[in-house]
C-alpha positions as CSV (number, residue, x, y, z in Angstrom):
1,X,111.3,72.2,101.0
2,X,110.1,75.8,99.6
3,X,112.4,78.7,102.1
4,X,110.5,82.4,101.6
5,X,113.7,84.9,102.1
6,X,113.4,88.9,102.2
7,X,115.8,90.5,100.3
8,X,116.4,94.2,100.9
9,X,118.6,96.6,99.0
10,X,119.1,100.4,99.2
11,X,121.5,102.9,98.5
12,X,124.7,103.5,100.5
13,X,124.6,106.4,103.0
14,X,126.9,108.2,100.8
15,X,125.6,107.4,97.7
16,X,122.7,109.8,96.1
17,X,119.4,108.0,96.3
18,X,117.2,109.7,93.3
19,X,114.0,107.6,94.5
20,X,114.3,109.0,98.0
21,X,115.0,112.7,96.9
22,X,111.8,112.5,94.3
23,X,109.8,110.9,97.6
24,X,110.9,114.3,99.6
25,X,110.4,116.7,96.9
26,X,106.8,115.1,96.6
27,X,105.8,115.2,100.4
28,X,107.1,118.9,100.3
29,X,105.2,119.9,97.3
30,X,102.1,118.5,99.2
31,X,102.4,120.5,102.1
32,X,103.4,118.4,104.7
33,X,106.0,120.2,107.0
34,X,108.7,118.3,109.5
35,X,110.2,115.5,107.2
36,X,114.0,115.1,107.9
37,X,114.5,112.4,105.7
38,X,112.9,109.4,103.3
39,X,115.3,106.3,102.6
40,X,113.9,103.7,100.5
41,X,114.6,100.1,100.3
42,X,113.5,97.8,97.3
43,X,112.5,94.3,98.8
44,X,112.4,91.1,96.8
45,X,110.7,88.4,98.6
46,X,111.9,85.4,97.2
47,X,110.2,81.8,97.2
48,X,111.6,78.6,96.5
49,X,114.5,75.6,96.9
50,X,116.8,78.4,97.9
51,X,119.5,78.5,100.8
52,X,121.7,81.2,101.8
53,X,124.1,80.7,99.3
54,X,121.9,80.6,96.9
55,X,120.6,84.0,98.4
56,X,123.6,85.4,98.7
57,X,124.7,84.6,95.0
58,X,121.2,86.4,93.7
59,X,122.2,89.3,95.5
60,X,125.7,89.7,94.5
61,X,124.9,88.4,90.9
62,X,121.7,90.3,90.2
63,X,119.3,92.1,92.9
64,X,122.3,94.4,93.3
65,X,125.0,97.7,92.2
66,X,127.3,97.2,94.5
67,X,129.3,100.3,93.8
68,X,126.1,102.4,95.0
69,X,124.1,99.6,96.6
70,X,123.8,97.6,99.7
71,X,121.7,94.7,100.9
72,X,120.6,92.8,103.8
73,X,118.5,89.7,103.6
74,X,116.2,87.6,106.6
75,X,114.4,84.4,106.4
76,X,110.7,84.7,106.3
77,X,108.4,87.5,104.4
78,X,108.7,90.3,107.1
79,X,111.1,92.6,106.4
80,X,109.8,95.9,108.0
81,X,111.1,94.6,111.3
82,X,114.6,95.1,110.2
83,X,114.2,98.7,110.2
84,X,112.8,99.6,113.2
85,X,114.1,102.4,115.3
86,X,113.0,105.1,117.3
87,X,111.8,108.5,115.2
88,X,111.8,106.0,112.6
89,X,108.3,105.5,110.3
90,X,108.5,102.4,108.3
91,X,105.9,101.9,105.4
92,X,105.1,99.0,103.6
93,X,103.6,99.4,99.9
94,X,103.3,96.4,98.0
95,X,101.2,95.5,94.7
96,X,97.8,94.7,95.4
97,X,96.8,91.0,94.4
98,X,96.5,90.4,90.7
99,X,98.5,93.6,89.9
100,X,101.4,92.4,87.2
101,X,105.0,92.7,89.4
102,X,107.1,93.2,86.3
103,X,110.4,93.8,88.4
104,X,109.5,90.1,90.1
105,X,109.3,88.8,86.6
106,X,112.7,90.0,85.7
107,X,114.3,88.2,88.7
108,X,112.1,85.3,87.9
109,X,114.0,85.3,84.8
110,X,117.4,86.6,85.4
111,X,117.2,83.7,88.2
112,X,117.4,81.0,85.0
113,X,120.0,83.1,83.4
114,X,122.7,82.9,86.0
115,X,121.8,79.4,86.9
116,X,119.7,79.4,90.2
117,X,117.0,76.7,89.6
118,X,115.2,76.8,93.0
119,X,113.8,80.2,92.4
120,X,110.0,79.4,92.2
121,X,108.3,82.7,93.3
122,X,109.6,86.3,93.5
123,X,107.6,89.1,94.7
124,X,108.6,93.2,95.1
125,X,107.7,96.0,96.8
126,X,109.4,99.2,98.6
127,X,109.6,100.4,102.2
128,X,109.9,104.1,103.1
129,X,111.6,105.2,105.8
130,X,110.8,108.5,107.2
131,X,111.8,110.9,110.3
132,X,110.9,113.9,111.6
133,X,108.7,115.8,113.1
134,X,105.3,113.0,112.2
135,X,102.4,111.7,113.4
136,X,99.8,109.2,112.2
137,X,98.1,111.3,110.1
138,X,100.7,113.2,108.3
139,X,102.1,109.6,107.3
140,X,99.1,108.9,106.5
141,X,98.4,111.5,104.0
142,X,101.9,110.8,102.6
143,X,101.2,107.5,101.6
144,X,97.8,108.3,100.3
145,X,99.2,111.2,98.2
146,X,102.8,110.4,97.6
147,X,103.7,106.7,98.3
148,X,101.1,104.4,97.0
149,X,98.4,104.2,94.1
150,X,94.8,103.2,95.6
151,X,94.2,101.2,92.2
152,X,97.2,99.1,92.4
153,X,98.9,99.7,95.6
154,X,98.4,98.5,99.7
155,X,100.2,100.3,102.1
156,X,101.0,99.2,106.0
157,X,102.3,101.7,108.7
158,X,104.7,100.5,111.2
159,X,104.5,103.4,114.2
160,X,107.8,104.3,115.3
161,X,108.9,101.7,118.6
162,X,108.2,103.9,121.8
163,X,110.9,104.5,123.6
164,X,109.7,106.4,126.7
165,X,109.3,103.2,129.0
């Protein structure tokens, strides 16, 4: 029986995330005030034979640096869910369909390497966090301008859960 299984991994809160600091440095060069912070995460969607431990073994083995690193992982393809929080903007930019995924590729094959045979299917793409002072259409323009290519990239925007009810 084929398990999907969302891998996410980012950088510790202590640890300097370069990815994250380029993002801000980007979204402030384009003009857009009121961003407190961008945290990134690197999700690996992951298809196959697989059970936890076989999960748990990819990450620890290969998906990744645990010295600078951490990762959480959930059955099922949606992972945007897991970051949900109030003030919080969650963006979704994955590889449009066709577009080469050469990082899934390279888990596809450092899979075989460390002997997990029930990898069948990997696919990547990134979620940004970002809080501040945003609306729709600032986040908007970010992703446009700083988060995803049109040509290659699809973006989703998960609006921040209201919490004035």
């Amino acid at each position: 029986m084929e398990n999907v299984w969302s891998v996410c991994v980012g950088y510790k809160e202590e640890q300097l995330d370069p990815v994250s600091r380029r993002v801000r440095w980007e979204i402030r060069d384009l003009g857009v005030k009121g961003v407190e912070w961008v945290k990134t995460v690197q999700v690996f969607q992951l298809k196959g034979r697989l059970d936890e431990s076989d999960i748990k073994f990819l990450c620890e083995e290969l998906l990744h640096d645990p010295i600078v690193q951490e990762y959480t992982y959930v059955r099922g393809e949606k992972a945007a869910h897991l970051f949900e929080k109030p003030g919080v903007w969650v963006v979704e930019v994955r590889y449009k369909p066709g577009v080469f995924d050469s990082l899934a590729g390279s888990v596809l094959e450092g899979a075989k390497v460390i002997g997990v045979q029930g990898l069948e299917g990997a696919e990547t793409y990134t979620i940004y966090l970002l809080s501040g002072d945003l609306n729709h259409e600032k986040v908007e323009l970010i992703c446009r301008r700083c988060l995803a290519n049109p040509i290659i990239h699809s973006y989703k925007i998960y609006t921040p859960p209201d919490t004035s009810t």
